[in-house]
N, C-alpha and C positions, 0 to 999 in steps of 0.2 A: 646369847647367840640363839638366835630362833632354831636350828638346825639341832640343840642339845635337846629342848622342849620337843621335836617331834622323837627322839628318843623311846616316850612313854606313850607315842599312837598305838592306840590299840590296833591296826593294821602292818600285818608281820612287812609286808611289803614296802611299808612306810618309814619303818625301823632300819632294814636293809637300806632301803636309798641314803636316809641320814646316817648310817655308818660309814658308809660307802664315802659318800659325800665330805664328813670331816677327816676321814684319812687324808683324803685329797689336798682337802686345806691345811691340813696338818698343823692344827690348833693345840697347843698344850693342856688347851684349857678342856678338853674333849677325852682326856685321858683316864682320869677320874669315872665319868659318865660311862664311858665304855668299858671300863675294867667293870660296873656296875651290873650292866648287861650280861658280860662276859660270864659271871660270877651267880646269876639271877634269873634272865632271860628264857620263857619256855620254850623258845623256838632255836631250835640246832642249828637251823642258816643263818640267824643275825647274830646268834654267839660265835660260827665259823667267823662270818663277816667281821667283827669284834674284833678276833684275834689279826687279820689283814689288816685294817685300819690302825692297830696299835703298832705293828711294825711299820706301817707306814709312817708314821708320824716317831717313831725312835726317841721316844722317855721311856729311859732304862727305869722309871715306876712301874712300868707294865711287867715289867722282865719276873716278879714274884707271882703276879695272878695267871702268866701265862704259863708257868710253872705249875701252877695248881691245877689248869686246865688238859695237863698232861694227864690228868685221871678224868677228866669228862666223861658220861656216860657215851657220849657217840662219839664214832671213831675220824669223821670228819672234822670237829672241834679240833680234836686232840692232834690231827693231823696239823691241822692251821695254827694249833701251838707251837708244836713242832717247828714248824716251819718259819714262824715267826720270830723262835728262841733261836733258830740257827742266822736270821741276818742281824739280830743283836751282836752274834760271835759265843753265845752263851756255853758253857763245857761247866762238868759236874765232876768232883773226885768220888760222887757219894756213887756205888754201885746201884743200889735199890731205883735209885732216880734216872741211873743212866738204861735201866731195863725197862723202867715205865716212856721214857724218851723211844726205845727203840720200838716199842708195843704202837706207841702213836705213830711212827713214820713207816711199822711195819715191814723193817727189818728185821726179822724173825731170827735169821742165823748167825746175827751176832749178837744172841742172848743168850744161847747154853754157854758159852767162854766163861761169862759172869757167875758163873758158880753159881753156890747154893743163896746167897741173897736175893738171886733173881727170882726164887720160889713164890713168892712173897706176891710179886708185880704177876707173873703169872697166873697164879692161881684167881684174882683179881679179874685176869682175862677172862677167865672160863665165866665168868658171870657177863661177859660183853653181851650183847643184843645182835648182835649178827656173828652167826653160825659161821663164818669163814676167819672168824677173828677166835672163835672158842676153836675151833677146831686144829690152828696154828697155834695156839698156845697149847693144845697137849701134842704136839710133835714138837715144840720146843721144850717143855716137864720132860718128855722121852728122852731126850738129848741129857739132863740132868744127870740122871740115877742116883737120887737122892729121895730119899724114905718121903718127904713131902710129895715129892712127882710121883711116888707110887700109890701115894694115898688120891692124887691130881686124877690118876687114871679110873682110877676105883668109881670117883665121882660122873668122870665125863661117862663112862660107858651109863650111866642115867640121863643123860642129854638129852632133851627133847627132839632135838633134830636127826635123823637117821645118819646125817652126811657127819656129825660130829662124832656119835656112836662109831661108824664106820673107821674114823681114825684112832680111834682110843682103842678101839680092837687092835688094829696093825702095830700100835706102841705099845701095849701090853707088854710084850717078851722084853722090849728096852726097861721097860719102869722094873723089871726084877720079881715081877709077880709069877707063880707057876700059872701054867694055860690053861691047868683044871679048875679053875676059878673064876676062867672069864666066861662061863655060858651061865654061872650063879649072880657074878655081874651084870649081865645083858637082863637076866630075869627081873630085874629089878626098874630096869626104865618106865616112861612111862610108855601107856598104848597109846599110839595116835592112828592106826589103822581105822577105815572106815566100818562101821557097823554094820555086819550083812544084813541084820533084820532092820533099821531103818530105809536101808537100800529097798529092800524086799519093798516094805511098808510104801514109801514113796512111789515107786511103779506102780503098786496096786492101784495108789487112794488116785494118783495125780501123773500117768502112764508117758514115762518117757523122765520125768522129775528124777527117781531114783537113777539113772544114770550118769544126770548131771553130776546129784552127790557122790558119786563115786569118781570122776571126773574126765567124764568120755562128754566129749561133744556133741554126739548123735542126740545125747539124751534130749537136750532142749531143741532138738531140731523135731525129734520124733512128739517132744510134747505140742510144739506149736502145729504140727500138721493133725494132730488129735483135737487141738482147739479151732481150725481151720475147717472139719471137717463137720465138727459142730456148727459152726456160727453159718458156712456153706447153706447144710442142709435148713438151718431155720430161713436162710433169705430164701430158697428155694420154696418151698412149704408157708410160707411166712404163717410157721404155728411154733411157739415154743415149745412144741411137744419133743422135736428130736432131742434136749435139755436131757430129756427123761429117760426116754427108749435108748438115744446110742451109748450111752454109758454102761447101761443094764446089757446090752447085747456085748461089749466091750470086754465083760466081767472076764470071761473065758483068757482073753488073748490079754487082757492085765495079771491075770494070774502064772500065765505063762513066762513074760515078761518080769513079775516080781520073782517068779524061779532062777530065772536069767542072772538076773540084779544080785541074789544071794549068793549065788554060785562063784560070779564075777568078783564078790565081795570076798571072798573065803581065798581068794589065789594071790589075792595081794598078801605081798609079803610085809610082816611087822616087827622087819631089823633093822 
């Protein structure tokens, strides 16, 4: 089936239509192939795509690797497993699976119920790639209160995202930890605050730049009217000297400016 061969195009776009496409036909013979994908594939929309096409076409062969797709690294995959296990009719006695099931559909608060097996599937979350997904999984460890979830919180307040930090502070007191403990925890994250002396720096060398880096808009507005007023004066003059002189005469009011930038740098806060 010419349609299995483009499969392996190297164009994601190309892969998607032929997914797409054999759900449709709903070839048995396409089952295999796409579990293949599913299982392999570096792009997260034709493995989501994967998991639709196999439910479309309904060989309960798919039903074990959509099961395993319940742990995909992204959460749209896992969701289209989900999704896919449920028009099989698919149900699990095992708890641990039926926690990683609820993680992918994102039904958060019916996973503390599951006791402490669910610890397991959680703690797994917190290593998820989008911060809305780690940060639901330590208000579900909170829900726990179980030595694993206290150890869960310990971790998240290291979070690189502020917004996840932010809830692993608020669950704290549920995870059973004392609250004298959690400014030794927060000490411990990483800094992603901006640099005030790169800030500084960037004003100075390239005037209006260090703003951008700190992330105000003006900054790229204020650099392009600096290189505007350059390129101005050479058509006007038509001598490349202004190159020379407006930067040098500039020195004053970039320094002032890189004071600015430092200052502006130091207020932002880094929790």
């Amino acid at each position: 089936m010419p349609l299995i061969g483009s499969l392996k195009h190297r164009k994601t776009a190309v892969r998607i239509g032929s997914v797409e496409a054999l759900g449709l036909i709903g070839s048995r013979q396409a089952v295999h192939p796409l579990v293949g994908l599913l299982n392999n594939d570096k792009s997260n929309e034709v493995r989501w795509a994967a998991t639709i096409s196999l439910a479309s076409i309904g060989d309960e062969a798919a039903i074990a690797p959509l099961i395993s797709a319940l742990r995909d690294p992204d959460k749209y995959v896992r969701s289209g497993a989900a999704a896919a296990l449920d028009i099989f009719g698919w149900k699990t006695p095992e708890i641990q699976m039926q926690a990683y099931y609820y993680i992918a559909k994102q039904e958060w608060g019916r996973i503390p119920p599951l006791g402490e097996p669910a610890s397991a599937p959680l703690l797994w979350a917190l290593n998820d790639r989008d911060p809305r997904v780690r940060a639901a999984a330590v208000d579900s460890l909170g829900e726990l209160h179980t030595p694993v979830a206290r150890g869960a919180c310990s971790i998240a307040l290291r979070d690189p995202d502020p917004f996840v930090r932010k809830r692993a502070a608020l669950v704290f007191p549920k995870c059973g930890i004392p609250l004298t403990i959690l400014p030794r925890g927060l000490s411990r994250r990483p800094r992603t605050k901006p640099s005030p002396y790169i800030a500084a720096m960037l004003n100075l060398m390239f005037l209006g730049v260090g703003y951008n880096y700190l992330g105000y808009w003006f900054g790229f507005v204020l650099f392009q009217v600096f290189i505007t007023i350059n390129l101005m004066t050479i058509a006007v003059t038509g001598s490349p000297l202004p190159l020379l002189v407006i930067p040098l005469m500039s020195v004053p009011y970039s320094i002032l400016f890189a004071i600015h930038a430092w200052y502006l740098a130091n207020k932002i806060p880094d929790l």
